[in-house]
C-alpha positions in Angstrom: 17.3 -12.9 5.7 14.2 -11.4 4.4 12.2 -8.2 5.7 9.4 -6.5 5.1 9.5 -2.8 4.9 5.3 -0.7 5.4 5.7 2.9 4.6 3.6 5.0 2.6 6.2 7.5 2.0 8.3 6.4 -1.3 11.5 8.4 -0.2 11.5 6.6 3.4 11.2 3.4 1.5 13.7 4.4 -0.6 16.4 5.2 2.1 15.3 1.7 4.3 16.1 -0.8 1.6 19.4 1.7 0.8 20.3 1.6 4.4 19.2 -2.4 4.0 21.6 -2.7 1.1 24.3 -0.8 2.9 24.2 -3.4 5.8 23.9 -6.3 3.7 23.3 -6.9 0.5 22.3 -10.2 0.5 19.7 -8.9 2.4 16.0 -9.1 0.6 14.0 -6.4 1.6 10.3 -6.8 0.4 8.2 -2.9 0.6 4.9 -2.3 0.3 3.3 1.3 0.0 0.3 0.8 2.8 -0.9 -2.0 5.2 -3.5 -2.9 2.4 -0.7 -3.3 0.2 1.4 -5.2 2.6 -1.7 -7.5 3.4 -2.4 -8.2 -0.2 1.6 -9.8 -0.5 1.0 -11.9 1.9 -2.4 -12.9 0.7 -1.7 -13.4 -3.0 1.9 -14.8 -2.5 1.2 -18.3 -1.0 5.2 -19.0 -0.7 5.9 -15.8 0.7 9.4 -16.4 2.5 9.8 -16.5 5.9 9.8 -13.0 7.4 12.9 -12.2 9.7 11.9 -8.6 10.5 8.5 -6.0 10.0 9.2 -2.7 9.8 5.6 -0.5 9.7 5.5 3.3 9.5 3.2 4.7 12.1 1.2 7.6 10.3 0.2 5.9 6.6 -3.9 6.8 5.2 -6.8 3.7 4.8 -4.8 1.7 7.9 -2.0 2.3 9.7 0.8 1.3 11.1 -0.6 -0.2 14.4 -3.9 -1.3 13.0 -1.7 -3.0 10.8 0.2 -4.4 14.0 -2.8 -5.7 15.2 -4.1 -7.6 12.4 -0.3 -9.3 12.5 -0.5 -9.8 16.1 -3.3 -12.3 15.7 -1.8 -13.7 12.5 -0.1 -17.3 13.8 2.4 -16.8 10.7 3.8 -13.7 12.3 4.2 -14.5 15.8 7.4 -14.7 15.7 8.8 -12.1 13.5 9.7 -9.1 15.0 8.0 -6.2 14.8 9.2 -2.5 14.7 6.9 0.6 14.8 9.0 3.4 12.7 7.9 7.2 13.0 9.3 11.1 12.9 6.6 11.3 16.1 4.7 9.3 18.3 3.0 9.9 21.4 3.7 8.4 24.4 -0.1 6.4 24.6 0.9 4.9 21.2 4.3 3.7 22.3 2.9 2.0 25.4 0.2 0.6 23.3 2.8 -0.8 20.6 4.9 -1.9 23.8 1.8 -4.1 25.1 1.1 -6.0 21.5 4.9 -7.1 22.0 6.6 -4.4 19.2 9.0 -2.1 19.8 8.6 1.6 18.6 11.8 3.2 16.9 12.3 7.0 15.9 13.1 7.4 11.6 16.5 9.0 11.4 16.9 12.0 9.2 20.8 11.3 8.5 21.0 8.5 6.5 24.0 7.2 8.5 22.3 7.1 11.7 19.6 4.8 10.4 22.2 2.6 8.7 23.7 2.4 12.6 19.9 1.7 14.2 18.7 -1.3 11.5 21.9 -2.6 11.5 21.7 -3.0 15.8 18.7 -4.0 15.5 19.2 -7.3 12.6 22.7 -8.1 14.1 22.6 -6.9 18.0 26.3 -8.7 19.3 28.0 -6.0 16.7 
C-alpha cells in the first residue's frame, strides 16, 4: 500500500507517516511539503507507484490543499485514489465544495492516538 501525504507543516508530516508507521509498517508513505512539491513527484517520477490514498492539508501557501484537489480531480491517474482533505478548521462552503469534487474532509487530531484511530478507519474500514 502506498500513500501520499501534502502538508506544508513538517511536524504534521511528521506525526502522519508516525501514525502511518504505527498502523502498518509496511506501509509506504510518500510526503511532500506543498502541492507544487507533490505535483513535481508525480511529474519527474515516471514509475511513481500506484497511489492507494491522498492525504492534502487544507491551508498550505503558493496552492493549496483544494486547488491541489482539483488539479487531481481532472488527472485520469488519480481517479480512483481516494482523496482526503485534512485541516484544524474548515468552513462549511469548503467542506461542501470538497464533498462535490468526490473527497471527503477529515479534522487533524491533536492526540496522536486519535489520529492513529481515524487513518487506520479510514485504510482498513471492516476493523
Amino acid at each position: 500500500m502506498v500513500i501520499l501525504n501534502v502538508d506544508d507543516d513538517e511536524d504534521d508530516r511528521k506525526i502522519f507517516v508516525d501514525a502511518i508507521k504505527e498502523i502498518n509498517p509496511s506501509i509506504i508513505c510518500l510526503t511532500a511539503g506543498n502541492a507544487i512539491e507533490a505535483q513535481s513527484l508525480w511529474s519527474r517520477v515516471a514509475n511513481i507507484p500506484q497511489l492507494d490514498f491522498i492525504f492534502l492539508d487544507i491551508n498550505m501557501p503558493k496552492m493549496n490543499g483544494i486547488e491541489l484537489l482539483e488539479v487531481l480531480k481532472k488527472d485520469n491517474r488519480f481517479e480512483q485514489v481516494p482523496i482526503y482533505m485534512l485541516s484544524t478548521s474548515c468552513s462549511e462552503a469548503d467542506i461542501s465544495y470538497i464533498t462535490s469534487l468526490g473527497s471527503k474532509y477529515i479534522a487533524k487530531q491533536s492526540r496522536f492516538v486519535d489520529t492513529i484511530t481515524g487513518l487506520s478507519s479510514i485504510i482498513y474500514p471492516t476493523h
